[in-house]
VMD Tcl script that draws the C-alpha trace (Angstrom):
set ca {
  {129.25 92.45 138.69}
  {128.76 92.20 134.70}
  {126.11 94.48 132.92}
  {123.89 93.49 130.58}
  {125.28 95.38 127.67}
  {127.84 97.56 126.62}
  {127.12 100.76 124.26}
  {128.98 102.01 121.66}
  {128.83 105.41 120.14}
  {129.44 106.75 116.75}
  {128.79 109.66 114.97}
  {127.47 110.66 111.99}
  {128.06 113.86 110.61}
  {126.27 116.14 108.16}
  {127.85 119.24 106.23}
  {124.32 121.13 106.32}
  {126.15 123.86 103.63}
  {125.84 121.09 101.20}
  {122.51 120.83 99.77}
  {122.34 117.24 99.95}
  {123.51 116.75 102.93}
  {121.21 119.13 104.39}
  {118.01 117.38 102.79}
  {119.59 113.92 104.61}
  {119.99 115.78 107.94}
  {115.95 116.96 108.10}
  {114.98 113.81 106.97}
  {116.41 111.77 109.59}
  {115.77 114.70 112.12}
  {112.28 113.72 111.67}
  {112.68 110.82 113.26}
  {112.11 110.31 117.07}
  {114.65 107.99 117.59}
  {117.66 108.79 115.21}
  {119.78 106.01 116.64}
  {117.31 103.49 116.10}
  {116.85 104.78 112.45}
  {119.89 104.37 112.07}
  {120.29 100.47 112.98}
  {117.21 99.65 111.25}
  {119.43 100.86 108.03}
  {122.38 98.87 108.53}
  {120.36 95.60 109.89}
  {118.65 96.11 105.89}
  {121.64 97.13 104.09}
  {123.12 93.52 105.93}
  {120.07 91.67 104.65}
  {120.22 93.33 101.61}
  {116.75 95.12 101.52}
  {116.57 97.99 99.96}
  {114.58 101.18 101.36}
  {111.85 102.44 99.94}
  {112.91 105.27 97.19}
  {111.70 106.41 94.22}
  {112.59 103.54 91.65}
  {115.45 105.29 89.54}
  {115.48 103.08 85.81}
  {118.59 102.07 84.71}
  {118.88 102.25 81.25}
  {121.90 101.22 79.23}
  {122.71 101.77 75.63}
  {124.34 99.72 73.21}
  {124.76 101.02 70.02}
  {123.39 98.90 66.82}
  {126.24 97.56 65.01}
  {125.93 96.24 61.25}
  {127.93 92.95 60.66}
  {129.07 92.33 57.30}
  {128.81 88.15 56.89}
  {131.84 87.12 54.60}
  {133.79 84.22 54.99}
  {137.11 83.62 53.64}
  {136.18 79.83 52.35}
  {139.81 79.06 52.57}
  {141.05 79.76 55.90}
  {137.22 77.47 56.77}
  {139.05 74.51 54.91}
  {141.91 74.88 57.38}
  {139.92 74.36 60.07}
  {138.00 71.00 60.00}
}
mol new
graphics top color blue
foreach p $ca { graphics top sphere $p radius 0.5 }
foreach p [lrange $ca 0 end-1] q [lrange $ca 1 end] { graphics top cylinder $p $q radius 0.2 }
display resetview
């Protein structure tokens, strides 16, 4: 006789002396079911959704560079 599914189990754990961690740990202990939490999660992170968080801006800086425009007229003759 065949059943009609076959469970895995893994664990997750959470190092509740690190701040972080700990704020992870209530969070998803808030949940009813933590397993199903936790597949919604991965079935977004596979479509690549991303969860609802405080939007973090990304800023990047390039620093302004002056260009001096010269040209060497003779090495432009060797050219064409």
């Amino acid at each position: 006789m065949s059943s009609k599914y076959e469970m895995k189990n893994k664990a997750v754990s959470f190092n509740v002396l690190d701040p972080d961690q700990k704020d992870l740990y209530k969070h998803a202990m808030k949940r009813k079911n933590f397993s199903s939490y936790i597949k919604r999660l991965i079935q977004r992170d596979m479509e690549g959704i991303m969860p609802a968080a405080p939007m973090i801006q990304q800023v990047s800086f390039v620093p302004e560079v002056e260009v001096e425009e010269s040209f060497d007229d003779d090495l432009m003759t060797n050219l064409i």
